[in-house]
N, CA, C and O atoms as a DFTB+ gen file, in Angstrom:
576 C
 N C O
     1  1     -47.823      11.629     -17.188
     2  2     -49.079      10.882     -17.199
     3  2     -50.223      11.851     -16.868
     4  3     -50.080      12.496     -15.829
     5  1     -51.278      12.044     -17.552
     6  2     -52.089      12.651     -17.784
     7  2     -53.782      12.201     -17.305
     8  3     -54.492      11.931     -18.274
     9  1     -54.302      12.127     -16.250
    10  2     -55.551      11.611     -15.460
    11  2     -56.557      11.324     -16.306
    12  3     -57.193      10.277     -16.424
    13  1     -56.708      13.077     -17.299
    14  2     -58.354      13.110     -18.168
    15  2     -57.749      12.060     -19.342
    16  3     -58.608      11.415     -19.943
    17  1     -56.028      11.788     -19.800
    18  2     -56.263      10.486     -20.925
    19  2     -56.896       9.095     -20.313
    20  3     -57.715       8.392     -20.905
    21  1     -56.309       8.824     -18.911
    22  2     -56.891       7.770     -18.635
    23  2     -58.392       7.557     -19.041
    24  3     -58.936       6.667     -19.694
    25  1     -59.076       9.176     -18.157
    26  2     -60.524       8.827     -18.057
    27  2     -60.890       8.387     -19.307
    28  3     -61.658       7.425     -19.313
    29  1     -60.504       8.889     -20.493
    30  2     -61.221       8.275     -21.666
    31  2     -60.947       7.025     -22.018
    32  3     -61.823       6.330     -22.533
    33  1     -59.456       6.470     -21.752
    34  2     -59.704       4.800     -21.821
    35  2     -60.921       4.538     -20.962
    36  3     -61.831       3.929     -21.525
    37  1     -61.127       4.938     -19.520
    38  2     -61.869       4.543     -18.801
    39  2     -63.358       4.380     -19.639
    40  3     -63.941       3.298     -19.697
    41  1     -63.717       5.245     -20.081
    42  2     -65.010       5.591     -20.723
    43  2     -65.270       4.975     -22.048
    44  3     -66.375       4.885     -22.584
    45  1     -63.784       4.431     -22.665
    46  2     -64.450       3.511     -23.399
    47  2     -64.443       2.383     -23.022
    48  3     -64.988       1.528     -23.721
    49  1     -63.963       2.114     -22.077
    50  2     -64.316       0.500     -21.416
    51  2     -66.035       0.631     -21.212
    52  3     -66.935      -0.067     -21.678
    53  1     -66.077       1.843     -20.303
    54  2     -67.811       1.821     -19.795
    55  2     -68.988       2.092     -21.041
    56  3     -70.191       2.191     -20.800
    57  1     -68.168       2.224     -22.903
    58  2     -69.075       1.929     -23.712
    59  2     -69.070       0.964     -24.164
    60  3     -70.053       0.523     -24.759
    61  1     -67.491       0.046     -23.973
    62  2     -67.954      -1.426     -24.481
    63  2     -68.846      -2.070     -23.555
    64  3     -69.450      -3.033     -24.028
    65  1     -69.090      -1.769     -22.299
    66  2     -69.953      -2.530     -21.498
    67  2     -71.475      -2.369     -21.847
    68  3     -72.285      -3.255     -22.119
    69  1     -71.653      -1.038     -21.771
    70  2     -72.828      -0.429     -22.303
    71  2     -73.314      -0.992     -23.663
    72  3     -74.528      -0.921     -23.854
    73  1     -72.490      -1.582     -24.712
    74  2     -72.770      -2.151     -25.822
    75  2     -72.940      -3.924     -25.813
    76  3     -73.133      -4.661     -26.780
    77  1     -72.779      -4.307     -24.255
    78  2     -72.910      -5.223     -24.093
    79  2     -71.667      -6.541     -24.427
    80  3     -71.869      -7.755     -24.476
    81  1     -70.336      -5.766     -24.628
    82  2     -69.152      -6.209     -24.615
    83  2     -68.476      -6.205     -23.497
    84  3     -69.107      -6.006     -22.459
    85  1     -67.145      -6.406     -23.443
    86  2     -66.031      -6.742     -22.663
    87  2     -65.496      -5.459     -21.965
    88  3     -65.004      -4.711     -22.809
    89  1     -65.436      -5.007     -20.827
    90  2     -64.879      -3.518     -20.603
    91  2     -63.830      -2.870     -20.768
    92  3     -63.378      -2.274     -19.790
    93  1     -63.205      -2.802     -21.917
    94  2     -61.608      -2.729     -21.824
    95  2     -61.624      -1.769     -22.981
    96  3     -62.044      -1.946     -24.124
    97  1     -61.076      -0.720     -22.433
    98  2     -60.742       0.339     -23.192
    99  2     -59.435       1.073     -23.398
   100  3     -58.682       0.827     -22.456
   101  1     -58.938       1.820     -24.219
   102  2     -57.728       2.113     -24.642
   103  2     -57.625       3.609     -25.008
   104  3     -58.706       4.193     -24.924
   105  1     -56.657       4.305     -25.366
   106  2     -56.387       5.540     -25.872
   107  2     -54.997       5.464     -26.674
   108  3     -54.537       4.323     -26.615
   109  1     -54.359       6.179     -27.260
   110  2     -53.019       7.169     -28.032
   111  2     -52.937       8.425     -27.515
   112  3     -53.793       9.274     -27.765
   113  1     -52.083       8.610     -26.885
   114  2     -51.739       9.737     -26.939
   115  2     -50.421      10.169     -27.181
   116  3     -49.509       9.512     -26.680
   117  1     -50.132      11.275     -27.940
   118  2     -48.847      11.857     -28.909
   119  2     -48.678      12.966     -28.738
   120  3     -49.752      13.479     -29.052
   121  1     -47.755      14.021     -28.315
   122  2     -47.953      15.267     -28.106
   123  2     -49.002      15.978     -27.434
   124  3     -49.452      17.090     -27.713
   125  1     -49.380      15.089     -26.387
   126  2     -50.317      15.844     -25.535
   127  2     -51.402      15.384     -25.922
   128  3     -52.131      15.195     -24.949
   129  1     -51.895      15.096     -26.911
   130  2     -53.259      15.079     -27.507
   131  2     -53.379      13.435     -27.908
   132  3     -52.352      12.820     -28.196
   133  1     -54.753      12.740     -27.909
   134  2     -55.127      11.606     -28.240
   135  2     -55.671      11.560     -30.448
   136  3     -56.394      12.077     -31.300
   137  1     -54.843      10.746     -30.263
   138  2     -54.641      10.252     -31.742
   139  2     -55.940       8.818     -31.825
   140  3     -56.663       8.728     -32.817
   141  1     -56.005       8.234     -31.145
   142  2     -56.998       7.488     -31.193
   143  2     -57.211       6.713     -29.889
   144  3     -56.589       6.440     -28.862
   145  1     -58.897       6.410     -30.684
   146  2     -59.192       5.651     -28.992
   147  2     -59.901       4.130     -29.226
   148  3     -59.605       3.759     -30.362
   149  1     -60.518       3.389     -28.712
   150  2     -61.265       2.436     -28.805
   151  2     -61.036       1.532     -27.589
   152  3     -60.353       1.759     -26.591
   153  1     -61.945       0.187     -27.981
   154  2     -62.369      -0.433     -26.890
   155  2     -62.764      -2.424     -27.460
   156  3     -62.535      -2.901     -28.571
   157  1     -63.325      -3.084     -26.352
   158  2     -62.561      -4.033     -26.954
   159  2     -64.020      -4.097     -27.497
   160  3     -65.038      -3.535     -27.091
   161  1     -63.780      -5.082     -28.697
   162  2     -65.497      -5.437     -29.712
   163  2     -65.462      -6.793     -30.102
   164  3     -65.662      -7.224     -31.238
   165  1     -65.126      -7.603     -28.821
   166  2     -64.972      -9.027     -29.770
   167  2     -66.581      -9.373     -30.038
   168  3     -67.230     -10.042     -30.842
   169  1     -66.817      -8.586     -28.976
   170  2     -68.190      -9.365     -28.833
   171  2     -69.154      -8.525     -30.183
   172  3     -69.573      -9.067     -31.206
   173  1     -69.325      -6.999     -29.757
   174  2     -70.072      -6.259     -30.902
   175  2     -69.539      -6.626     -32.386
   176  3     -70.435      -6.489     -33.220
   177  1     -68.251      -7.076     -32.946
   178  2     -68.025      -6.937     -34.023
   179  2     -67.777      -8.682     -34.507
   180  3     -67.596      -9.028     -35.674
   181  1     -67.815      -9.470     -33.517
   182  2     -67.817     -11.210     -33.535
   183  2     -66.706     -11.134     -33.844
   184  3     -66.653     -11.904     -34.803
   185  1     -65.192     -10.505     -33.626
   186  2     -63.939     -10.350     -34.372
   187  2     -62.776     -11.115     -32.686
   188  3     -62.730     -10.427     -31.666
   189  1     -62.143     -12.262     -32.738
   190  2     -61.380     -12.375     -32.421
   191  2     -60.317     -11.681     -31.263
   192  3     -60.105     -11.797     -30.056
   193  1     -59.733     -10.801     -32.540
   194  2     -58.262      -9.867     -31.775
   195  2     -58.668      -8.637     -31.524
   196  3     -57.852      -7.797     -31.145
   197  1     -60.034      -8.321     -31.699
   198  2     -60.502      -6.843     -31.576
   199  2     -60.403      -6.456     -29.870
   200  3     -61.477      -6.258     -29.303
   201  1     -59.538      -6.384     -29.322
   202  2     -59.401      -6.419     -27.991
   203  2     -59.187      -4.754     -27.824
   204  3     -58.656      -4.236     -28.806
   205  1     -59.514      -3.884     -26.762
   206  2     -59.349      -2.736     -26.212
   207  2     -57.998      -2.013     -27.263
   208  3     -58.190      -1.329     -28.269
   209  1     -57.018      -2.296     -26.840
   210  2     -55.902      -1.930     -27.420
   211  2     -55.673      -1.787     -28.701
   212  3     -55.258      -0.749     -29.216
   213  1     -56.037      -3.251     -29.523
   214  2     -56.055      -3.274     -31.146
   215  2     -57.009      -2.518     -31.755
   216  3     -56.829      -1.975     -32.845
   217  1     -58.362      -2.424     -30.901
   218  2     -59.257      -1.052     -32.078
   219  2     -58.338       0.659     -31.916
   220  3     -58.069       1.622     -32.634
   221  1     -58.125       0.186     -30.439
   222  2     -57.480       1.934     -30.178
   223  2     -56.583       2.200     -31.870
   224  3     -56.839       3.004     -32.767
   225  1     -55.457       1.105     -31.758
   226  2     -54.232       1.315     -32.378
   227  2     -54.830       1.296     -34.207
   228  3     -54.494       2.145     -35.033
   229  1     -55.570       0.351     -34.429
   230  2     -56.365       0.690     -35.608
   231  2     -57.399       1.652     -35.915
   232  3     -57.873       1.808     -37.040
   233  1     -57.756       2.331     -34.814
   234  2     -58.581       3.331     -34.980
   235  2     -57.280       4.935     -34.850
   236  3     -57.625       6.064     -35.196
   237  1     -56.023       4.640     -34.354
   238  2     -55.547       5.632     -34.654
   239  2     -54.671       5.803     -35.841
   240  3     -53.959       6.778     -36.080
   241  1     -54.857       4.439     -36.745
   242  2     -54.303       4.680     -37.958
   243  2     -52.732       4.626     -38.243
   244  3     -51.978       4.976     -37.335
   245  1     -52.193       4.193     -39.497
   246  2     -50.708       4.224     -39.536
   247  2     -49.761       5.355     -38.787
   248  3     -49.946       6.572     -38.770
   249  1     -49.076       4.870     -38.393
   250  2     -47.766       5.997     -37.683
   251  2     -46.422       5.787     -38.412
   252  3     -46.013       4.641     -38.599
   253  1     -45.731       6.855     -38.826
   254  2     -44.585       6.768     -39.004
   255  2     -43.753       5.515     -38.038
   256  3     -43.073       4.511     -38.249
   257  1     -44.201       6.162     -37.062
   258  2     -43.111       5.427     -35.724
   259  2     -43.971       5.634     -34.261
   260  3     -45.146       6.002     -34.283
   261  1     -43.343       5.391     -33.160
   262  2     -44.426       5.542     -32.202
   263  2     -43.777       6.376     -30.814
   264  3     -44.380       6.511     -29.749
   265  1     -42.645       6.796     -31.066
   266  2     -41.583       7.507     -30.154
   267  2     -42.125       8.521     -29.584
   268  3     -42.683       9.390     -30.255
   269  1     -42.034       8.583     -28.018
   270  2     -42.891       9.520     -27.275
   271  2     -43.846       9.215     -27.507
   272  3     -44.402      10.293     -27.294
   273  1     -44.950       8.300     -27.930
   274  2     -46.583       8.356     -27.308
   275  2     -46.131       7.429     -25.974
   276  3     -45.020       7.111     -25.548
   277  1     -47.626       7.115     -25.469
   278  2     -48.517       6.483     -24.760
   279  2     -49.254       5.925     -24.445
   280  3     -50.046       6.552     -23.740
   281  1     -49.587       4.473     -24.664
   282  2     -50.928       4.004     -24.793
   283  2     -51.598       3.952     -23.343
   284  3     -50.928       3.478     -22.425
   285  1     -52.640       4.328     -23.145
   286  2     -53.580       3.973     -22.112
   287  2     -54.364       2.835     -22.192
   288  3     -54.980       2.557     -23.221
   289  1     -54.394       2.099     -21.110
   290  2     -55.214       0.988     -21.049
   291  2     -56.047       0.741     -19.511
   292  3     -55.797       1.286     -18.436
   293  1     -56.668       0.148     -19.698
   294  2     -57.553      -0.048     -18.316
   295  2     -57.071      -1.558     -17.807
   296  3     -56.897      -1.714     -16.598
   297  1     -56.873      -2.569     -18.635
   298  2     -56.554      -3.459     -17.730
   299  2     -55.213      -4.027     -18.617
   300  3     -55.037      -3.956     -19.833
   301  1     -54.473      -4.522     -17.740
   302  2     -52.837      -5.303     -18.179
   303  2     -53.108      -6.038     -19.548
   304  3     -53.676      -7.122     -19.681
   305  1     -52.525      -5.136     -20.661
   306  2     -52.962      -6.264     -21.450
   307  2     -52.164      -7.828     -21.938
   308  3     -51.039      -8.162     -21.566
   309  1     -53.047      -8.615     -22.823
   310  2     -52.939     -10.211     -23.163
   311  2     -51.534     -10.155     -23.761
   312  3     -50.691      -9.287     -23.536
   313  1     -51.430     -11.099     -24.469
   314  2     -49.873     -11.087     -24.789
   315  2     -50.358     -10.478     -26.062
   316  3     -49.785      -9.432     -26.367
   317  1     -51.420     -10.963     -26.987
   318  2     -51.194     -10.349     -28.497
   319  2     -50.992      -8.866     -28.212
   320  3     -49.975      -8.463     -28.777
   321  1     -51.571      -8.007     -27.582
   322  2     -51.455      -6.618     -27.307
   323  2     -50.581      -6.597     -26.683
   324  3     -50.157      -5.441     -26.645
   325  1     -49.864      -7.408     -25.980
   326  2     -48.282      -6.854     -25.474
   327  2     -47.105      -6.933     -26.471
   328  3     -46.106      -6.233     -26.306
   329  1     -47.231      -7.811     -27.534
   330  2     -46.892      -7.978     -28.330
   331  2     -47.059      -7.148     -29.571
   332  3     -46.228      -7.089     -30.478
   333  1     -47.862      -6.703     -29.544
   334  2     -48.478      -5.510     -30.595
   335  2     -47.249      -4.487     -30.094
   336  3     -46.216      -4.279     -30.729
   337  1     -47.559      -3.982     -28.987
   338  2     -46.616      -2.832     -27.968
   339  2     -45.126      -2.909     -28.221
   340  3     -44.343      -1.977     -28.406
   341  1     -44.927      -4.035     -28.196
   342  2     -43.536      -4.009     -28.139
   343  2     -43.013      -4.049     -29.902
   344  3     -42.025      -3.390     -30.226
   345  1     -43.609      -4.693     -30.716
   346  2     -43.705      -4.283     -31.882
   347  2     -44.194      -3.265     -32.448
   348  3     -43.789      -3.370     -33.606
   349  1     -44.627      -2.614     -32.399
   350  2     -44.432      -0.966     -32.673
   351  2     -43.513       0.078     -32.070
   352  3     -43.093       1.099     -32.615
   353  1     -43.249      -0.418     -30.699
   354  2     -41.873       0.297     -30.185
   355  2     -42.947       1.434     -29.515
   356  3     -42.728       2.642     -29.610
   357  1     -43.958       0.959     -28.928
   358  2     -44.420       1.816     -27.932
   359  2     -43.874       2.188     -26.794
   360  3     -43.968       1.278     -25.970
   361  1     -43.243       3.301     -26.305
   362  2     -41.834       3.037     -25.134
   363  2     -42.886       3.051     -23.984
   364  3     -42.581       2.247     -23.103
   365  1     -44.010       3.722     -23.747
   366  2     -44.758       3.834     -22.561
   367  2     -46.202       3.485     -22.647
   368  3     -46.882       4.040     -23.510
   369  1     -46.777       2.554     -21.775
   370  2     -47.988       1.764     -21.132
   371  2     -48.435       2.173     -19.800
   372  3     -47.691       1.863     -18.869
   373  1     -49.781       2.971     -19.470
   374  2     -50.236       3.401     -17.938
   375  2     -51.228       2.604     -18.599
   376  3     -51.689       2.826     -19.718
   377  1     -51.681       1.159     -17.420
   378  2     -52.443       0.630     -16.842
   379  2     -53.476       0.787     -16.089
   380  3     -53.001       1.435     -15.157
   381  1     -54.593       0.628     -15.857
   382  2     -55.559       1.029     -14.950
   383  2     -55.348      -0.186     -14.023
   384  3     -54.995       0.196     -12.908
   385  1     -55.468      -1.752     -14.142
   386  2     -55.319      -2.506     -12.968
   387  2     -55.061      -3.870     -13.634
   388  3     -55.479      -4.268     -14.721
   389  1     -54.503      -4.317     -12.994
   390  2     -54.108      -5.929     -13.373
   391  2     -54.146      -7.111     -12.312
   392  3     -53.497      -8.157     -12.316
   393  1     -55.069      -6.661     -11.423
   394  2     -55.234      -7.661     -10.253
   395  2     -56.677      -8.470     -10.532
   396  3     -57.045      -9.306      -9.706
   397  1     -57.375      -8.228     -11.569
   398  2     -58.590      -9.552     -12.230
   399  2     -57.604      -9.705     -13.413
   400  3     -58.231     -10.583     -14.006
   401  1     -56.644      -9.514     -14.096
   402  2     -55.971     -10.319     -14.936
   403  2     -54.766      -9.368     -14.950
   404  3     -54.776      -8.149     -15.122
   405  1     -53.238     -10.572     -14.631
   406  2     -52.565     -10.161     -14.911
   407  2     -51.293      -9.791     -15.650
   408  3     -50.290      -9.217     -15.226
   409  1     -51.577     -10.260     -16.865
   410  2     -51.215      -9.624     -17.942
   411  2     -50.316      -9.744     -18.134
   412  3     -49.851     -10.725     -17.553
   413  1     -49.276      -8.938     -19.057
   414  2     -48.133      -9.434     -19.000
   415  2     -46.783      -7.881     -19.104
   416  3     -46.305      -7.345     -20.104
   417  1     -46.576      -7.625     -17.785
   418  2     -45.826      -6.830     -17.893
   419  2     -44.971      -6.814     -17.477
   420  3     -44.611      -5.707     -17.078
   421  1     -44.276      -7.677     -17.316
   422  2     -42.868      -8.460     -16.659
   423  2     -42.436      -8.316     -18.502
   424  3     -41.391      -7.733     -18.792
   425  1     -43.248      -8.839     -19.514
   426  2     -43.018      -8.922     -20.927
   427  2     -42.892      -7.660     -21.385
   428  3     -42.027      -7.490     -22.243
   429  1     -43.638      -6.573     -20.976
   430  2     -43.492      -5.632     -21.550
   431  2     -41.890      -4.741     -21.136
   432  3     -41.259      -4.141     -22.007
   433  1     -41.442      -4.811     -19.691
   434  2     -40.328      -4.377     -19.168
   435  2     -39.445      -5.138     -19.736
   436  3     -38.542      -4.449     -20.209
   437  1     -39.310      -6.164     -19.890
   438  2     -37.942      -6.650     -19.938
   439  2     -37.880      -6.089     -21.806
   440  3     -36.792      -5.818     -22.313
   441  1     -39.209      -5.996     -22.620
   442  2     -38.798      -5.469     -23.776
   443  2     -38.755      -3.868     -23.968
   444  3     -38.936      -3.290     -25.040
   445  1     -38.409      -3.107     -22.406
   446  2     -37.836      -2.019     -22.563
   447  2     -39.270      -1.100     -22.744
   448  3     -39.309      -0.124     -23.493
   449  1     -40.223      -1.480     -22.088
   450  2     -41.477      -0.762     -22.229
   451  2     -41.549       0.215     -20.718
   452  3     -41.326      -0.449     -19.706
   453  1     -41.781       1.419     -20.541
   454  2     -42.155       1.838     -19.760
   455  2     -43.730       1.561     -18.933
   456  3     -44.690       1.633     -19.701
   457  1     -44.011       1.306     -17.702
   458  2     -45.024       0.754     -17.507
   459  2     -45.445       1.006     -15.865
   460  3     -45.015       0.579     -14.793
   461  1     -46.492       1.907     -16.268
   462  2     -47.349       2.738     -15.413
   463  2     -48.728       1.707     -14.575
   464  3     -49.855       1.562     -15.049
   465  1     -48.392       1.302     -13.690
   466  2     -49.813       0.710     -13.045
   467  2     -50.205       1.190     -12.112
   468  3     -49.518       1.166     -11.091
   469  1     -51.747       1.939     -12.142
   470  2     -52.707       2.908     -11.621
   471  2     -53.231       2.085     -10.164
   472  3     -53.423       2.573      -9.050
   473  1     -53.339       1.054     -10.498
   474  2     -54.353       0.666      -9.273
   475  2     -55.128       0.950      -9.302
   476  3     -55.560       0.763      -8.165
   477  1     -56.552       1.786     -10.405
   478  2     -57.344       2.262     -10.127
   479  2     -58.586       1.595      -9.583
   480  3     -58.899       0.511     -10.075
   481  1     -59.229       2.046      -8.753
   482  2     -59.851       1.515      -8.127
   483  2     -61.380       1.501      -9.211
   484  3     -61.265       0.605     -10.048
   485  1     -61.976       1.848      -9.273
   486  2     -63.335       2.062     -10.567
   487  2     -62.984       0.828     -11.331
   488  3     -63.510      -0.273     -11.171
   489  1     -61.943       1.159     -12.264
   490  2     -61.286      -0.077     -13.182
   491  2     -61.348      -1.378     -12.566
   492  3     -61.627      -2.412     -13.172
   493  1     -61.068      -1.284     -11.284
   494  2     -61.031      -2.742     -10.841
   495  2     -62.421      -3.271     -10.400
   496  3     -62.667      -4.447     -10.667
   497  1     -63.204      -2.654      -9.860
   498  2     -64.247      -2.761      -9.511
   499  2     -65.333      -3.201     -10.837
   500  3     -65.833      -4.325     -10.891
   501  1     -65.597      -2.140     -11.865
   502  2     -65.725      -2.471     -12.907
   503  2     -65.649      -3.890     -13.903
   504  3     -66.546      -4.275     -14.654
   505  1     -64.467      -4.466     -13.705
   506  2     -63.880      -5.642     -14.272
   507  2     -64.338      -6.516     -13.600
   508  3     -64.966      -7.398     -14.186
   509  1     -64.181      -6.584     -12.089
   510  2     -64.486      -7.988     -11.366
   511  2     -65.951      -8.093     -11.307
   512  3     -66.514      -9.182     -11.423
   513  1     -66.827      -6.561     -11.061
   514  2     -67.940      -6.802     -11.514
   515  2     -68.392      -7.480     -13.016
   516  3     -69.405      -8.178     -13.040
   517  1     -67.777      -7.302     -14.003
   518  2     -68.015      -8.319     -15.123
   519  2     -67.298      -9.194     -15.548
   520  3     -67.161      -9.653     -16.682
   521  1     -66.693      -9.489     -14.322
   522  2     -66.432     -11.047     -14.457
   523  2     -66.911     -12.042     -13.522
   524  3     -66.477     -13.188     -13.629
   525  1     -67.781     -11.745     -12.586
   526  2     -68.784     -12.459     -11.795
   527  2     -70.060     -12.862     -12.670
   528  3     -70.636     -13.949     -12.651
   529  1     -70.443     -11.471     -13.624
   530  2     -71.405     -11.937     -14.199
   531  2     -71.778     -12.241     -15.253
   532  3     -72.866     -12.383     -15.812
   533  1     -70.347     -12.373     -15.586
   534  2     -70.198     -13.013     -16.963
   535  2     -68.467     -14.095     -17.620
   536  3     -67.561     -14.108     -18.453
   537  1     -69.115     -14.873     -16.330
   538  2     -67.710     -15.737     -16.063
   539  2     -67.343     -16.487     -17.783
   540  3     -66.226     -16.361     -18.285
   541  1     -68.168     -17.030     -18.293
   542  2     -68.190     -17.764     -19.738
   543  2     -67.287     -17.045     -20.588
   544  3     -66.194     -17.344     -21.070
   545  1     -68.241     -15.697     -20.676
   546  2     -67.534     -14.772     -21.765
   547  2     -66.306     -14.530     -21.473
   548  3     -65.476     -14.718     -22.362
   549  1     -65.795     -13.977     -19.951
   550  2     -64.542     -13.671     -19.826
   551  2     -63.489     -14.931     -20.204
   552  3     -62.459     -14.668     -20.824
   553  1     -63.738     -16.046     -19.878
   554  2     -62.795     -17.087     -20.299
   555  2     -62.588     -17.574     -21.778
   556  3     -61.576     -18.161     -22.162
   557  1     -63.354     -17.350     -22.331
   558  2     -63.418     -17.234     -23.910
   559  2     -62.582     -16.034     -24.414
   560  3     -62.196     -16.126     -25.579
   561  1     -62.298     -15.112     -23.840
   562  2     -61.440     -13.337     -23.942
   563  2     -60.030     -14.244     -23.858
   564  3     -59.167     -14.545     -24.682
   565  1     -60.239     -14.514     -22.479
   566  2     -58.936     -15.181     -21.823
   567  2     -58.163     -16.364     -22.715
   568  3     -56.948     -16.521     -22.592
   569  1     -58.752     -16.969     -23.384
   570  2     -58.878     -18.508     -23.667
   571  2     -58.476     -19.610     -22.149
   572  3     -57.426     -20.161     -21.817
   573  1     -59.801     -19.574     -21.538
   574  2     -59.670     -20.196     -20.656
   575  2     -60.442     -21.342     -20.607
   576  3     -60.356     -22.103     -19.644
């Protein structure tokens, strides 16, 4: 596990915020190096499933297979993105925090996912800060 991949999930969470979206950001990484990144755009792109994880994985484009990467994420993700994960046969998930939502990684282990949770503190702070002040939107993410 690699700190500076996190930071860039981290940093694209802090541009979906900056764009006036949801803070949740993602990475690929494959041989050391990041294959793609993104962040979530339900809001910038009015799109549904565009959640942190799904632009990453569409912004890093078809894969043969997914053996030995890594996805980075900042917060535990929903089931469609856990579900995404486990359907591609992503073997490993590092988390930034899952204590403002927690996600589903009881789902991801039992489907044989490796699964890294950071605790990071920024990440969490970050999140609960936009979800105080933007309780509506987050439950609409959530379907709450």
């Amino acid at each position: 596990m690699d700190k500076l991949f996190y930071k860039s999930a981290y940093e694209q969470a802090q541009k979906s915020l900056a764009e006036g979206g949801i803070p949740i950001g993602a990475v690929l990484v494959s041989d050391n190096k990041i294959i793609g990144n993104g962040h979530n755009q339900r809001v910038q792109k009015d799109n549904p499933i565009l959640h942190g994880e799904m632009d990453c994985l569409q912004n890093a484009g078809r894969q043969k297979n997914y053996k030995g990467m890594t996805l980075y994420t900042t917060l535990s993700p929903c089931m469609m993105c856990s579900g995404t994960i486990v359907q591609f046969k992503i073997p490993r998930v590092v988390i930034g925090e899952n204590l403002n939502f927690d996600g589903n990684i009881d789902f991801l282990k039992s489907h044989g996912v490796e699964v890294i949770l950071l605790n990071d503190i920024p990440s969490i702070k970050m999140m609960k800060k936009f979800i105080l002040e933007n309780q509506e939107l987050w439950n609409e993410d959530i379907t709450e």
